[in-house]
PADO-928616 format. One record per residue (C-alpha): x, y, z; residue in three letters; residue number from 0. Coordinates in steps of 0.5 Angstrom, whole numbers, plus 500, padded with zeros to 3 digits. Layout:
N
+-----+-----+-----+---------+-----+
:   u :   v :   w : residuo : num :
+-----+-----+-----+---------+-----+
:   X :   Y :   Z :     ALA : NUM :
...
+-----+-----+-----+---------+-----+
//
This chain:
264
+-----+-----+-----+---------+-----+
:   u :   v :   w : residuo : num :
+-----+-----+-----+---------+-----+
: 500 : 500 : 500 :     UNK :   0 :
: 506 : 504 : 500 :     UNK :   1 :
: 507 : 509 : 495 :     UNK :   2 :
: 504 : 513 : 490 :     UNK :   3 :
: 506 : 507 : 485 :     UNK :   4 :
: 503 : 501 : 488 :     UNK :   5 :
: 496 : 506 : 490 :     UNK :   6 :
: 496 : 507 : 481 :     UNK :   7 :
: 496 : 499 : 481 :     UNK :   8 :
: 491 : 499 : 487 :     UNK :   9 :
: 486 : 504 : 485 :     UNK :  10 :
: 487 : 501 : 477 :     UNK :  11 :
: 485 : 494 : 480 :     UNK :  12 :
: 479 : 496 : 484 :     UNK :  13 :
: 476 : 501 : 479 :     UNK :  14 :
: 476 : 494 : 474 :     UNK :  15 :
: 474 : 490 : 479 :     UNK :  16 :
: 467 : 495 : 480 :     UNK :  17 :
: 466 : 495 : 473 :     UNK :  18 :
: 460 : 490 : 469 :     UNK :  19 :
: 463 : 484 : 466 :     UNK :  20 :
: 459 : 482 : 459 :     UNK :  21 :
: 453 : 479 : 459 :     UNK :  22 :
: 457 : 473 : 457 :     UNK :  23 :
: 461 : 473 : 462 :     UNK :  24 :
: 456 : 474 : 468 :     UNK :  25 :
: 458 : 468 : 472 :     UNK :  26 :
: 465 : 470 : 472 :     UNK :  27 :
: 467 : 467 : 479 :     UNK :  28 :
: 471 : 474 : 479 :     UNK :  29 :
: 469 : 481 : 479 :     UNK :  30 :
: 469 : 485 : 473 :     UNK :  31 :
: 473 : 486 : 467 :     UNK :  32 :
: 479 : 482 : 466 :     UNK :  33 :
: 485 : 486 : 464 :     UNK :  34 :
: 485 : 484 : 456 :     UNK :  35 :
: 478 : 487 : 458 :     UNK :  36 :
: 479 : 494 : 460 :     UNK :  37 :
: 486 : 495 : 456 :     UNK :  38 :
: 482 : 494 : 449 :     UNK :  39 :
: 475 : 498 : 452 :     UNK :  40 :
: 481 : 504 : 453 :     UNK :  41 :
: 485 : 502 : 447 :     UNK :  42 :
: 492 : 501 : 449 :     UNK :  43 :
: 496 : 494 : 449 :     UNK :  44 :
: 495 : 488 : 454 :     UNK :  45 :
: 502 : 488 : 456 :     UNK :  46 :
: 502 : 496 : 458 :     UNK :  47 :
: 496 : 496 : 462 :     UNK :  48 :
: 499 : 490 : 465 :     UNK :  49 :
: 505 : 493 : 466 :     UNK :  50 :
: 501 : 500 : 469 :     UNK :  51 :
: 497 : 495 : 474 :     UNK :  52 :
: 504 : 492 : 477 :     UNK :  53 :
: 507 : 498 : 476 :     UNK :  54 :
: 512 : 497 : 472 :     UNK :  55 :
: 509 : 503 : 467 :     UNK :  56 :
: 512 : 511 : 467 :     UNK :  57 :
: 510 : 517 : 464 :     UNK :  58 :
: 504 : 515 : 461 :     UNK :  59 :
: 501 : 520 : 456 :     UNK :  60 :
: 495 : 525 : 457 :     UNK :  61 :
: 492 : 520 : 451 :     UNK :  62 :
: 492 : 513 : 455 :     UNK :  63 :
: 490 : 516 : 462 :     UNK :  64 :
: 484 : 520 : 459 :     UNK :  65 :
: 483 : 514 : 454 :     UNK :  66 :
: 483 : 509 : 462 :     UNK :  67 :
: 479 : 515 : 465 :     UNK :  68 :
: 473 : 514 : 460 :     UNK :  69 :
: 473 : 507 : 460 :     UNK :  70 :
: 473 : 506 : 468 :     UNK :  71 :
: 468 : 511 : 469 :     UNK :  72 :
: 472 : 515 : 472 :     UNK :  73 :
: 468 : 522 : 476 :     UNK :  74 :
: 472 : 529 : 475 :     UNK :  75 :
: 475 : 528 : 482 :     UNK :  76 :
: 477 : 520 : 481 :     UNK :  77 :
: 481 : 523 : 474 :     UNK :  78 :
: 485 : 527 : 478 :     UNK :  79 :
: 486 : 522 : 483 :     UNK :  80 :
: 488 : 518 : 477 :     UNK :  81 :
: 493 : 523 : 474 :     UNK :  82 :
: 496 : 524 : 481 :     UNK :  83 :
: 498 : 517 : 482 :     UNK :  84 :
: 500 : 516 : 475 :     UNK :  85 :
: 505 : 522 : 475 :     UNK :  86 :
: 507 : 523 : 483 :     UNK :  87 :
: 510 : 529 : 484 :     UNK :  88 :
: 513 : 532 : 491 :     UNK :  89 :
: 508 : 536 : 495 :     UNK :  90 :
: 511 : 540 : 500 :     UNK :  91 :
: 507 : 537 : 507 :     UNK :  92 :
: 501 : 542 : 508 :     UNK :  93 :
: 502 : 547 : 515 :     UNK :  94 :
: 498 : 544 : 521 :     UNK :  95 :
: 498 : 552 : 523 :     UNK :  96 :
: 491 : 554 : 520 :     UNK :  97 :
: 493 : 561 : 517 :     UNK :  98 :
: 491 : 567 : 520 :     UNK :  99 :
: 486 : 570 : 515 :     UNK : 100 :
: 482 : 563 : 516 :     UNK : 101 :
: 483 : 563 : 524 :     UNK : 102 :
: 479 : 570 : 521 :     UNK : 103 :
: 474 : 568 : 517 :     UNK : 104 :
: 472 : 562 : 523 :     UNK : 105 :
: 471 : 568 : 529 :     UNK : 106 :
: 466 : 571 : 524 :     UNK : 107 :
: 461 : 566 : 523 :     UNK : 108 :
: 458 : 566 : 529 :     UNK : 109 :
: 452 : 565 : 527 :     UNK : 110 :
: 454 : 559 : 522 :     UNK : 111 :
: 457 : 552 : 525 :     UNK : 112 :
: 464 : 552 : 521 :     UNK : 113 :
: 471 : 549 : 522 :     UNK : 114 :
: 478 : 548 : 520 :     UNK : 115 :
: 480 : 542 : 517 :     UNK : 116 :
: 487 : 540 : 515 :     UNK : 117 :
: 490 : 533 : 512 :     UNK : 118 :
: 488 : 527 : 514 :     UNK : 119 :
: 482 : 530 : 515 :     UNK : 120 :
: 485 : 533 : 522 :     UNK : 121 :
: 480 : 538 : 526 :     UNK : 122 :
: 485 : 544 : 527 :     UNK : 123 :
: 479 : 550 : 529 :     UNK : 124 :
: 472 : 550 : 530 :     UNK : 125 :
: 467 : 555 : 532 :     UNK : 126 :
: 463 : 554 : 539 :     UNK : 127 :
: 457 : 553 : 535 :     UNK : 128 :
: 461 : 547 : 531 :     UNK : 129 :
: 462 : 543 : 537 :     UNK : 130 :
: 455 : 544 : 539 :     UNK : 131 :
: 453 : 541 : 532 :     UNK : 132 :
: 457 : 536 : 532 :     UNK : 133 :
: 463 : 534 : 538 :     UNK : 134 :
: 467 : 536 : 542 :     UNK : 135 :
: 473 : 537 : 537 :     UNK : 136 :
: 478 : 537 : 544 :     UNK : 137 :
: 477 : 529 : 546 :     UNK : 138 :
: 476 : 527 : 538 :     UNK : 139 :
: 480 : 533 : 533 :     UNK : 140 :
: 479 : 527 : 527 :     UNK : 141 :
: 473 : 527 : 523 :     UNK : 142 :
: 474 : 520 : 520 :     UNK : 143 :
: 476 : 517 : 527 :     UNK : 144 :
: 470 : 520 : 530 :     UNK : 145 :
: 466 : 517 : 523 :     UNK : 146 :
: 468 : 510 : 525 :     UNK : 147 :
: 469 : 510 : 532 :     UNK : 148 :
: 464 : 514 : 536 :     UNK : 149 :
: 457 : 511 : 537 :     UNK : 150 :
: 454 : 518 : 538 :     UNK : 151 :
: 456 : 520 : 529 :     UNK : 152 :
: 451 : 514 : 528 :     UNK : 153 :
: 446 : 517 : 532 :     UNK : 154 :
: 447 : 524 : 529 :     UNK : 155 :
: 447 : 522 : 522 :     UNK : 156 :
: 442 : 518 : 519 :     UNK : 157 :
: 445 : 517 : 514 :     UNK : 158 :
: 451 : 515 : 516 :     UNK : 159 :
: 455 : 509 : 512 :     UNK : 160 :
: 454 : 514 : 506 :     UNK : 161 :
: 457 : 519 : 511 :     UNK : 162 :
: 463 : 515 : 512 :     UNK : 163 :
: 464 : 513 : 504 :     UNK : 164 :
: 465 : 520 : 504 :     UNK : 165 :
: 470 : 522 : 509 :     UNK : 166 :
: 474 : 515 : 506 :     UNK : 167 :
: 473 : 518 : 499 :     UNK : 168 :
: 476 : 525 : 502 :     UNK : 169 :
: 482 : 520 : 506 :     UNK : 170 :
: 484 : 517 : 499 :     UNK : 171 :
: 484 : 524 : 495 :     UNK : 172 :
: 489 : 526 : 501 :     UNK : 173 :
: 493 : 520 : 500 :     UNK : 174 :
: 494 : 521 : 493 :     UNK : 175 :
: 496 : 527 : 495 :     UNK : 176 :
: 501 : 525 : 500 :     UNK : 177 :
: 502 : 518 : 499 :     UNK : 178 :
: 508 : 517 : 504 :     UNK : 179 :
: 506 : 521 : 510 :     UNK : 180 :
: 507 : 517 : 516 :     UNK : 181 :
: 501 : 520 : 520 :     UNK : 182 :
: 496 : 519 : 515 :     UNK : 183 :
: 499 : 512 : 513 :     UNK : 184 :
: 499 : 511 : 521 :     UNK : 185 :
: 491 : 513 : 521 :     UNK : 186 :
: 489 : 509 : 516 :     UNK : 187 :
: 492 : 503 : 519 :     UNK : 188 :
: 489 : 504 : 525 :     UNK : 189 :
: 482 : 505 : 523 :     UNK : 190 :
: 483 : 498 : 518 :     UNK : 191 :
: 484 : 495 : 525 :     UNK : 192 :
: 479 : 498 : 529 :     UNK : 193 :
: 473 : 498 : 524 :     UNK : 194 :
: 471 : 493 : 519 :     UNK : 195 :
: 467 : 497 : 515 :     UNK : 196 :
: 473 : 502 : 514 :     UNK : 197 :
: 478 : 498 : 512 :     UNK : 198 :
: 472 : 494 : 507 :     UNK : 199 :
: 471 : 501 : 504 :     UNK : 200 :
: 478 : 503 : 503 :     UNK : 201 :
: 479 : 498 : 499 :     UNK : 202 :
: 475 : 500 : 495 :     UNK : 203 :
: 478 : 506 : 492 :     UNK : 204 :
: 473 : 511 : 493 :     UNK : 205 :
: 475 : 518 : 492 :     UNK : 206 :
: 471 : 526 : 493 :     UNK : 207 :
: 472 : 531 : 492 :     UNK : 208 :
: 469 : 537 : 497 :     UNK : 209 :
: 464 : 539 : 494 :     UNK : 210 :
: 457 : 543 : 496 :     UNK : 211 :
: 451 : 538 : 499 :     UNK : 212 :
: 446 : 538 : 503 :     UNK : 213 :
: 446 : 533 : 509 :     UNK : 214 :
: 441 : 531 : 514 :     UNK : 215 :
: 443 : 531 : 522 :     UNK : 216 :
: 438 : 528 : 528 :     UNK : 217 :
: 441 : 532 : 533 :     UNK : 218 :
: 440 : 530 : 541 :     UNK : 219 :
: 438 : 537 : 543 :     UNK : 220 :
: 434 : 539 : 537 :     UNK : 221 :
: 432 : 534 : 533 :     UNK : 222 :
: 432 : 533 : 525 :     UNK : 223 :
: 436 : 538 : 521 :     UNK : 224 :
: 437 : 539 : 514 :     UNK : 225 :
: 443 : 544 : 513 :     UNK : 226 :
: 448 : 545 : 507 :     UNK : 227 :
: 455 : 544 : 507 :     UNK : 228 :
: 460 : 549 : 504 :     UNK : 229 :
: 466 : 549 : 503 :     UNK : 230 :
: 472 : 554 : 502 :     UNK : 231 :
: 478 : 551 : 500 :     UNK : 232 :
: 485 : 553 : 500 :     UNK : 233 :
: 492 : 552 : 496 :     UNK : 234 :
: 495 : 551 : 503 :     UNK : 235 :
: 491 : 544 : 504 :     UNK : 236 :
: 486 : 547 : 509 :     UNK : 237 :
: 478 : 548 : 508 :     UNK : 238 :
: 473 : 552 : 512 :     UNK : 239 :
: 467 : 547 : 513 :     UNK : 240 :
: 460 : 551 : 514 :     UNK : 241 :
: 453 : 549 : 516 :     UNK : 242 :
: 447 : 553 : 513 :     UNK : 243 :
: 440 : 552 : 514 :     UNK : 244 :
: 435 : 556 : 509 :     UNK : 245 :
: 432 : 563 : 512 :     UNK : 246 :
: 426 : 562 : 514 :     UNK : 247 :
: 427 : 554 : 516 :     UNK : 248 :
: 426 : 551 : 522 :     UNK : 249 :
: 433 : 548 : 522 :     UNK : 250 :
: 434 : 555 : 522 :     UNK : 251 :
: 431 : 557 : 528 :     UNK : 252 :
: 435 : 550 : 531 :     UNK : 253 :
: 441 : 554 : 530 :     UNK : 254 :
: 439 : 560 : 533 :     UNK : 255 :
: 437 : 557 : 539 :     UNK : 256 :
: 443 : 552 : 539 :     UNK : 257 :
: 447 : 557 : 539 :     UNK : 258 :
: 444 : 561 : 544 :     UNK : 259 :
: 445 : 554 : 548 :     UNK : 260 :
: 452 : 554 : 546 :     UNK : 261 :
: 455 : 561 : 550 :     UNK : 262 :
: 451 : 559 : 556 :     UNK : 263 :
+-----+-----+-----+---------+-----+
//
């Protein structure tokens, strides 16, 4: 698992695994397509995808990873994860400092629940109103331990295995990214020991970008929720994470009111 070389043939596997086999060939004891399968759908040799799967491959062209994105069904962000595999770059390790505009923008927002993720999906800042949304982000500062090994994110997100697939996507993003960072690798191993369900959906390869989306919570004090979440990200590896409910909703009116309950 470790490096970006081995993640390509990984995450190549997984892809083919995942995609429908010819009618056929429907019952294949294996799932999937078969390299020769998927090589002559991208149009590329047998023998070169073999030799990406394996690793043995360097400096594929734009032509031949646009030809596999398109033949995997590859999603904008998972095509960007593919280009980062096939082409490791060194990236320098983001600051785990939440920059000083940020730390700003977070202290304004009184009204809204809003934090600050890093790498690994690391909880670096967070608004009173955040920790009252969510959890105490002091006993947990991680978004994916919380997701897979607090009762109460089960309880709060009905939602919840969905949830998790998306902060297993963010993770895989961020591996990509930085596929030798030992805190990360670290973290992915531990939560592989500690939860079946997250080490199943790792292997999976699932891959997110932050984007804008709706999530519905069940909160303990102030029951059903459906808030928007936004995200503001930054070169420098943070994201400012919001939670906005529409005017005049009743989750606005839970806010409100959870805020008030959040300074006493």
């Amino acid at each position: 698992m470790m490096g970006a070389v081995s993640e390509l043939g990984e995450f190549l596997r997984a892809r083919r695994a995942a995609l429908d086999p010819p009618e056929r060939a429907s019952r294949r004891r294996v799932p999937g397509l078969r390299r020769e399968e998927l090589a002559q759908l991208a149009g590329i040799s047998v023998d070169y995808y073999t030799r990406m799967e394996q690793g043995r491959a360097s400096n594929a062209s734009d032509s031949i990873l646009d030809a596999l994105a398109q033949a995997l069904g590859l999603d904008s962000a998972e095509r960007a994860h593919l280009y980062r595999l096939a082409r490791p770059a060194r990236v320098e390790a983001p600051s785990e400092e939440v920059r000083p505009a940020l730390r700003w923008l977070l202290d304004a927002l009184q009204g809204v629940p809003a934090m600050v993720l890093g790498r690994r999906l690391d909880v670096l800042a967070w608004n009173p109103l955040a920790a009252a949304l969510v959890t105490d982000f002091r006993e947990q500062p991680n978004m994916v331990r919380y997701m897979f090994t607090d009762p109460a994110a089960r309880e709060l997100y009905p939602g919840w295995t969905d949830c998790a697939r998306e902060n297993v996507g963010y993770l895989r993003a961020d591996y990509g990214i930085h596929p030798d960072d030992p805190a990360l690798l670290a973290l992915v191993e531990e939560m592989s020991e500690a939860s079946p369900l997250f080490r199943a959906l790792w292997a999976e390869h699932p891959v997110r970008a932050r984007e804008p989306m709706f999530k519905r919570m069940n909160h303990p004090q102030l029951g059903p929720l459906e808030l928007a979440v936004e995200t503001l990200t930054s070169d420098a590896g943070q994201a400012l994470v919001t939670y906005v409910a529409a005017p005049g909703s009743p989750s606005e009116e839970a806010l409100r009111l959870l805020a008030s309950l959040a300074v006493t």
